[in-house]
KETOR-774780 format. One record per residue (C-alpha): residue in one letter; x, z, y. Coordinates in steps of 0.05 Angstrom, whole numbers, m for minus. Last residue first. Layout:
BEGIN
code, x, z, y
A, X, Z, Y .
...
//
This chain:
BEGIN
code, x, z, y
X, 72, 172, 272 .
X, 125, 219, 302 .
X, 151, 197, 367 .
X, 228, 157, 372 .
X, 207, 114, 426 .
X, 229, 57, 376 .
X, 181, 85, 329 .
X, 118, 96, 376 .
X, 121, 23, 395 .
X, 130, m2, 324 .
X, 69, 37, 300 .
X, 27, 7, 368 .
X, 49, m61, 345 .
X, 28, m64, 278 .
X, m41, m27, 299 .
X, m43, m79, 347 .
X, m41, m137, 297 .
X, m105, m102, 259 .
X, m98, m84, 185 .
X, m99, m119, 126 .
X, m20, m103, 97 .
X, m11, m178, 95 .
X, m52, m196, 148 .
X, m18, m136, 192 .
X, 48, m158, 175 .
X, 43, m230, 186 .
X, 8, m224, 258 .
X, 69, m179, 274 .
X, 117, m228, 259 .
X, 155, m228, 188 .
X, 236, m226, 192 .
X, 252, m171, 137 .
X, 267, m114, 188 .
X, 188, m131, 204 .
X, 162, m122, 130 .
X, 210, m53, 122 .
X, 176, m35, 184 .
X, 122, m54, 155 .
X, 123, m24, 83 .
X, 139, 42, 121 .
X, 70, 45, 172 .
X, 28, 20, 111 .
X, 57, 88, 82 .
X, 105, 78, 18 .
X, 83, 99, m57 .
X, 138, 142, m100 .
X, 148, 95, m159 .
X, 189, 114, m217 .
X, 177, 195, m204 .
X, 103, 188, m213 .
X, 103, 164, m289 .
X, 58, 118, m312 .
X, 27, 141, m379 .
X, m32, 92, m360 .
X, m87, 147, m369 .
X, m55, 182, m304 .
X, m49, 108, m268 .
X, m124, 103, m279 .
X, m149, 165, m262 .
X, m105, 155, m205 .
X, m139, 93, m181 .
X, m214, 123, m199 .
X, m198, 183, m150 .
X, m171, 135, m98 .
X, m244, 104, m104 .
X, m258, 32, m123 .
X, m266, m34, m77 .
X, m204, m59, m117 .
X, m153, m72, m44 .
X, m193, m10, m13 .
X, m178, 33, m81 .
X, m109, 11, m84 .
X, m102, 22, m13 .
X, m128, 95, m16 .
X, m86, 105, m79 .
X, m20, 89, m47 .
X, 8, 28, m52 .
X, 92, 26, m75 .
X, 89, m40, m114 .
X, 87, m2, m180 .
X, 20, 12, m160 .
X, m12, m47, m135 .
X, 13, m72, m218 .
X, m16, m5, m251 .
X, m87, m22, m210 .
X, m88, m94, m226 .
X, m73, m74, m301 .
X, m132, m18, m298 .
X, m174, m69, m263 .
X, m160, m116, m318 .
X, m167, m75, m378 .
X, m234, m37, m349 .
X, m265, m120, m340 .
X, m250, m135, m406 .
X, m196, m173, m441 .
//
């Protein structure tokens, strides 16, 4: 397998995981534009898997049971950047 065949598979797996391309492209060190190059050549079809914000996948993360510290490891941002998006959700703001 070459190296195209695995970043394409790493990119159509990130993907069906809900990432966005920007994460993708951060997670793979390539640009969004290369991700959905990528997805597009795969035949992969939009509608399946409609990509979640980092500020969805942890809420979803924190109504799951993970800490704060957890979250933002897992979604590799900062611990207050967890918190702040928490803070502005319970107030009820827009994020």
């Amino acid at each position: 397998m070459d190296l195209k065949e695995i970043i394409a598979k790493k990119v159509r797996g990130y993907y069906a995981k809900g990432l966005t391309y920007s994460e993708i492209g951060k997670l793979l060190d390539i640009s969004p534009r290369t991700v959905q190059r990528y997805i597009t050549s795969s035949g992969v079809k939009k509608e399946l898997s409609e990509p979640k914000t980092l500020q969805q996948r942890a809420f979803d993360l924190s109504a799951k049971g993970f800490s704060y510290t957890e979250i933002a490891k897992k979604l590799r941002v900062t611990k207050t950047t967890v918190y702040n998006w928490h803070k502005r959700k319970k107030r009820g703001s827009n994020i």
